[in-house]
C-alpha positions in Angstrom: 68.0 89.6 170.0 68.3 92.4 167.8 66.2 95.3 166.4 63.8 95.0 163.5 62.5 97.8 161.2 58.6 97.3 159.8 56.1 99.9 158.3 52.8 99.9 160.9 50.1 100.8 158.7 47.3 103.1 160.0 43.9 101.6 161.5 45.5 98.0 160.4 45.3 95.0 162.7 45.4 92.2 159.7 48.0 90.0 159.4 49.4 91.0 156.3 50.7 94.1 158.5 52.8 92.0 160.3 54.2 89.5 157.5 58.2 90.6 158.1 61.2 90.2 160.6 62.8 93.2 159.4 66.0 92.2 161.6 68.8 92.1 158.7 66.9 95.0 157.5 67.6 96.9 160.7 71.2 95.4 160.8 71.9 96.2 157.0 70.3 99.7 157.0 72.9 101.8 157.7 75.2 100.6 154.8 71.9 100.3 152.3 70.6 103.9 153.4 74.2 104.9 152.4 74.4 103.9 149.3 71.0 104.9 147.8 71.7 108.4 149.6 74.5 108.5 146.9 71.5 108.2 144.4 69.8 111.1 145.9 67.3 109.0 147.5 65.6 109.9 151.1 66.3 108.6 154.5 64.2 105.4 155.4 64.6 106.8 158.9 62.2 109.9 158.1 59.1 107.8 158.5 60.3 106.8 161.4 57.5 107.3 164.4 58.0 106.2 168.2 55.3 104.3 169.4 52.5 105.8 171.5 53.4 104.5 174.7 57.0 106.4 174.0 55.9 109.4 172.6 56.1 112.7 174.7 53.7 115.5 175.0 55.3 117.4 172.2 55.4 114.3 169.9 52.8 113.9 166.8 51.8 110.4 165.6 52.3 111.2 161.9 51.4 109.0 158.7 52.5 108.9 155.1 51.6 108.2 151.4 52.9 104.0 151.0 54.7 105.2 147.7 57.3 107.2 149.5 58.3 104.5 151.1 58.3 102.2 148.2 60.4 104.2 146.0 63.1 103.8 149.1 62.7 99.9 149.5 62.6 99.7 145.4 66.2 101.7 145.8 67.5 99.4 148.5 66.4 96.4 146.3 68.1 97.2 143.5 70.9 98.4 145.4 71.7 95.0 147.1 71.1 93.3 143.7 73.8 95.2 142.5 75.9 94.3 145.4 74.9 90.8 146.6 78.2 89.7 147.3 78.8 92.4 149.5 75.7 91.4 152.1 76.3 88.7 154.4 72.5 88.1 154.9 71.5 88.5 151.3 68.9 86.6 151.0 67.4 87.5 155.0 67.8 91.3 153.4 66.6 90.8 150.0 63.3 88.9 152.1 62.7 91.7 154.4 62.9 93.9 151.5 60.4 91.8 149.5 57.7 91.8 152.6 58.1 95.5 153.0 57.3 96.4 149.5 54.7 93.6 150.0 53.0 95.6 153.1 53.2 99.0 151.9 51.7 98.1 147.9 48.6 96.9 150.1 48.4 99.4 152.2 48.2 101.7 149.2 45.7 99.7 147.4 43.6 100.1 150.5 44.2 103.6 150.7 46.1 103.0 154.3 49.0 105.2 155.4 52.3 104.3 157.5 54.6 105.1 159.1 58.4 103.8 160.4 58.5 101.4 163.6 61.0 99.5 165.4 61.2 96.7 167.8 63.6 95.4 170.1 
């Protein structure tokens, strides 16, 4: 089955939220967070929140500015442009990519925050 990566966007129930598999995205992101690293760029992984139901008592549900995120998915973007050959699942990738930016440019022209989920 696989896991897929997605931005969940605060106080958002739409469908537009939800418009990504983000599977090759979760099997591609070591390799892409890697090489934009190189480039000084952050870790996709530090947006990353647990869901509620497996958060512990310590744990803080935390949200963040859209254009953090989409300076990292514009990175990873160009990065597998650069290297298309060199992804299997090019166009799956370039695709979840795509619908990422897509979800976190309307997020901030709604003034909505995210944050970093995964499913399984």
């Amino acid at each position: 089955m696989g896991v897929s990566f997605y931005p969940r966007v605060e106080n958002a129930s739409e469908d537009w939220t939800r418009q990504i598999s983000g599977k090759a995205l979760a099997r591609d992101y070591p390799r892409l967070q890697r090489l934009i690293k190189k480039q000084g760029h952050r870790d996709l992984m530090a947006f990353y929140v647990p869901h509620a139901e497996e958060m512990t008592g310590s744990d803080r549900e935390a949200w963040f500015n859209p254009m953090k995120g989409i300076g990292i998915i514009d990175a990873m973007t160009k990065v597998l442009e650069e290297r298309r050959g060199e992804f299997e699942s090019y166009e799956r990738l370039k695709e979840d990519l795509q619908d990422f930016h897509t979800i976190l440019d309307r997020a901030a022209a709604t003034g909505k925050r995210w944050n970093l989920a995964m499913d399984t």
